[in-house]
N, CA and C of each residue as an Amber inpcrd file, in Angstrom:
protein
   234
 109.3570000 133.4370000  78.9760000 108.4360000 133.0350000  77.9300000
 107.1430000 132.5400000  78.5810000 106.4660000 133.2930000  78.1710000
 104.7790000 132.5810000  78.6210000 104.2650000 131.2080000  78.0300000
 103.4020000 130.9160000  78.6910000 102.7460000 129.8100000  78.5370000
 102.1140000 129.6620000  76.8390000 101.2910000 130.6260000  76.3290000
 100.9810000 131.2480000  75.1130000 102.0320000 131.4650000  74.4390000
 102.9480000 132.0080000  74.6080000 104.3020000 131.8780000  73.7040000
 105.2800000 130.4800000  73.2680000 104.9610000 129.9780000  74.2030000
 105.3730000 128.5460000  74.1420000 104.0840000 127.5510000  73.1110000
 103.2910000 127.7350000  73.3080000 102.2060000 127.0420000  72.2440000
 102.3600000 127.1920000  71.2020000 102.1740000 128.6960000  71.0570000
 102.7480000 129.4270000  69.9190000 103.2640000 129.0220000  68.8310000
 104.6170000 128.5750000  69.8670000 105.6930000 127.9570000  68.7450000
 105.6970000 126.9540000  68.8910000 105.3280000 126.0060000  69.6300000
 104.6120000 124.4790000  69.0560000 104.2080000 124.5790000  68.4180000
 102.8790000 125.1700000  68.1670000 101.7090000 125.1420000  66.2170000
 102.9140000 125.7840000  65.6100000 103.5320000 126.4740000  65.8470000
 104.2160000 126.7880000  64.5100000 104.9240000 125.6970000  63.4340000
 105.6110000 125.4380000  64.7500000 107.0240000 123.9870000  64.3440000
 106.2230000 122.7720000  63.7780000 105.6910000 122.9640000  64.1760000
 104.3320000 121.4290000  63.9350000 103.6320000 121.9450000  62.3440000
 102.9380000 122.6250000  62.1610000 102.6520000 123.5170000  60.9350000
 103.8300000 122.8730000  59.8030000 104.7360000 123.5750000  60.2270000
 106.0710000 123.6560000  59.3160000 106.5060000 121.9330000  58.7690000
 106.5750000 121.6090000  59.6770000 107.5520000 120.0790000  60.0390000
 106.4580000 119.1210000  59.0360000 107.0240000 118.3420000  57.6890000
 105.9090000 116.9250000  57.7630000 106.6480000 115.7410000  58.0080000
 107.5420000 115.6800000  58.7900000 108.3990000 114.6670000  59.1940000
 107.5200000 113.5100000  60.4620000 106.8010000 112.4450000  59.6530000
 106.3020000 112.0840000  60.5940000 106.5680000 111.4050000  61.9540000
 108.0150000 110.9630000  61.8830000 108.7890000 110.4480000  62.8960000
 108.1160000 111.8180000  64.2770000 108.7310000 112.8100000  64.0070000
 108.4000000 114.0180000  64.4320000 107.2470000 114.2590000  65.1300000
 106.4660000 113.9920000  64.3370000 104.8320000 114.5520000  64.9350000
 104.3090000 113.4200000  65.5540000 104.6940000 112.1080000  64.8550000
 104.4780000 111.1640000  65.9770000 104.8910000 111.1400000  67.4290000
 106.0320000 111.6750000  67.7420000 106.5820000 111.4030000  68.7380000
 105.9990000 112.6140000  69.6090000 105.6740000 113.8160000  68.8420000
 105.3320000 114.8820000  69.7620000 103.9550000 114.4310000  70.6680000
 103.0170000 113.5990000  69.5130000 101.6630000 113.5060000  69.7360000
 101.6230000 113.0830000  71.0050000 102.8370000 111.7110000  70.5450000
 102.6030000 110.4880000  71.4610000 103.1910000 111.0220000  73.1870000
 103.8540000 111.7690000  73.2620000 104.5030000 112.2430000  74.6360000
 102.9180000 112.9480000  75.1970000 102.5820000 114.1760000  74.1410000
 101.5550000 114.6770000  75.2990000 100.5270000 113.9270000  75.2330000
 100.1950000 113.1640000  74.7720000  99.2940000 111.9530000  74.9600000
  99.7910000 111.5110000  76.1230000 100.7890000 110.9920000  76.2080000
 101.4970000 110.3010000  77.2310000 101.2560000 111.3740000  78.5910000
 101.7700000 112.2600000  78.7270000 101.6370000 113.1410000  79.6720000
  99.6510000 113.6840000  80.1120000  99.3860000 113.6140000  79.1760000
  98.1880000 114.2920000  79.6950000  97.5890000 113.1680000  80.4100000
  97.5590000 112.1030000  79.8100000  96.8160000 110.6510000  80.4620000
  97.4900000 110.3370000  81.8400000  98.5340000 110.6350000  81.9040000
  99.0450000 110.5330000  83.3830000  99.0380000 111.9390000  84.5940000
  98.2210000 112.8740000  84.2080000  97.7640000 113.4380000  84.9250000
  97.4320000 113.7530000  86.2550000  96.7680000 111.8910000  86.4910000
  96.0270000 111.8300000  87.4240000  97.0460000 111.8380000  88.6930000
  96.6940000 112.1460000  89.8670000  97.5370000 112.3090000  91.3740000
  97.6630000 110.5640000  91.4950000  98.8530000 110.0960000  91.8160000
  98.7660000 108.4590000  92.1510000  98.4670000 108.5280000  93.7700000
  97.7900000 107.4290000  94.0950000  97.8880000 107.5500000  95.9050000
  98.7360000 106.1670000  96.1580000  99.7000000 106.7250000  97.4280000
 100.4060000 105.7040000  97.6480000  99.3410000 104.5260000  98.8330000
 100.0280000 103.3780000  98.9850000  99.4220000 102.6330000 100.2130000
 100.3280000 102.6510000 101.3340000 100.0120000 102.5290000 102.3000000
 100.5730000 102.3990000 103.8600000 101.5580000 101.6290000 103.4460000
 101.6560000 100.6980000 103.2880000 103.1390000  99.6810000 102.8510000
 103.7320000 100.2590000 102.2210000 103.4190000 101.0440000 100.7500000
 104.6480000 102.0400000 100.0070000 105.0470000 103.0370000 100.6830000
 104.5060000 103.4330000 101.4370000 104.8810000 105.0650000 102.5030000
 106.0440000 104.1050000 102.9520000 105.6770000 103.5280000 103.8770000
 106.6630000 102.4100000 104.6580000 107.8170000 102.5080000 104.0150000
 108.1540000 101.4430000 103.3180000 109.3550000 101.6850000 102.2950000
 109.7000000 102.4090000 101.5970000 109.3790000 103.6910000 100.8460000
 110.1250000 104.6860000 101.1520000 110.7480000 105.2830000 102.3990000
 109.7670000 105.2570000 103.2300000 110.4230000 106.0540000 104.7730000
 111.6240000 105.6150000 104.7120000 111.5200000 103.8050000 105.0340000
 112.5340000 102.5750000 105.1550000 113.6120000 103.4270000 104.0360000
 113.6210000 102.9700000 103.1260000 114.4580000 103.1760000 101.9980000
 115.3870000 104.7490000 102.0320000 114.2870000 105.9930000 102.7490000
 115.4160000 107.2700000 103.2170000 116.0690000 106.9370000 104.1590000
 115.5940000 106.4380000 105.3370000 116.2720000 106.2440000 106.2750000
 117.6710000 105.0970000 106.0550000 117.3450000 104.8090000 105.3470000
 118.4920000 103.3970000 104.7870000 119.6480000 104.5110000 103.9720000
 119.6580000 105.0390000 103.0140000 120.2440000 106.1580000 102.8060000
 121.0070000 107.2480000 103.4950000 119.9180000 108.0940000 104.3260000
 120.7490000 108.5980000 105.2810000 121.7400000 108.2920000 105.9190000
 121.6630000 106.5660000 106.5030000 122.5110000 106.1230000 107.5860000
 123.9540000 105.8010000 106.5060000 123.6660000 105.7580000 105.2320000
 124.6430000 105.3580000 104.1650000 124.4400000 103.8300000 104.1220000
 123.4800000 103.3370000 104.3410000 123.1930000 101.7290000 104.3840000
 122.9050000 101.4280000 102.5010000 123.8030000 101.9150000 101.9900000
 123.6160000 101.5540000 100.3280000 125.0440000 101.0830000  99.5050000
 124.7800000 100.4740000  98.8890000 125.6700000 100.2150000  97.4190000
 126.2760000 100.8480000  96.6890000 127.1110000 100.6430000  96.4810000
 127.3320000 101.4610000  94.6120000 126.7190000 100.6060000  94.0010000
 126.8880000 101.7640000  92.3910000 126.3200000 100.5670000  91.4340000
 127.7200000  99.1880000  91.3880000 128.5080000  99.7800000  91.3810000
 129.9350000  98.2180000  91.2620000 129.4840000  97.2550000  92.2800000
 129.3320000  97.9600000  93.2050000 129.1880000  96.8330000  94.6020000
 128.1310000  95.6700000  94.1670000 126.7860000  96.6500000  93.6000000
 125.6030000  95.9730000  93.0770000 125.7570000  95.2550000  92.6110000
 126.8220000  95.7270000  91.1700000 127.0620000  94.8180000  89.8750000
 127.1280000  93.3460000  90.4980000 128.5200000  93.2190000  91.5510000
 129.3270000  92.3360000  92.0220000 128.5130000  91.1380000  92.7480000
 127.3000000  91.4240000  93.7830000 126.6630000  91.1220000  94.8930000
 125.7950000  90.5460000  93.3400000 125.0190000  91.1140000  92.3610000
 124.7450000  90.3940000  91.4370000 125.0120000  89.0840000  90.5260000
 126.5520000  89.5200000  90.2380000 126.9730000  88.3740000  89.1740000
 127.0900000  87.3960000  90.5010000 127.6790000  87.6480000  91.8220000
 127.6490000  86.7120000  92.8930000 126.5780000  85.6710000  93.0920000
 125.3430000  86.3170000  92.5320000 123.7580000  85.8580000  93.0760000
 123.8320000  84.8690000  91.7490000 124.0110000  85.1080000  90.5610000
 123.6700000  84.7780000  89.8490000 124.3970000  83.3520000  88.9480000
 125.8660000  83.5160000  89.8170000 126.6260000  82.5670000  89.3780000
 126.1970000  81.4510000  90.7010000 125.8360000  81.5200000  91.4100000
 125.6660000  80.2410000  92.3660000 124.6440000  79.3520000  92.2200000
């Protein structure tokens, strides 16, 4: 399906539909999407920690989520 075929049938469905729940939500996403467009640039410190953070991974230096849970309610009850 092309790009044009896909529009297509967006105006169509949109046309059709007066469900405003609907058209609100469509608006509001490519609103949402188009405004975020822009390329983000990371900083030297975020490169960092990601690197940090694969390399922490790789080695298997991670959690489960249970472990998390646990190391949490731990933190939180003391």
């Amino acid at each position: 399906m092309t790009t044009i075929d896909i529009k297509e049938q967006l105006i169509s469905k949109i046309q059709v539909t007066d469900d405003k729940e609907i058209l609100s939500g469509v608006l509001e996403l490519l609103e949402f999407e188009l405004n975020n467009m822009d390329t983000y640039t990371l900083t030297d410190s975020q490169k960092q920690s990601i690197a940090l953070s694969k390399k922490q991974i790789k080695e298997g230096l991670v959690y489960s989520e249970e472990e998390a849970d646990k190391l949490t309610d731990q933190w939180l009850n003391e």
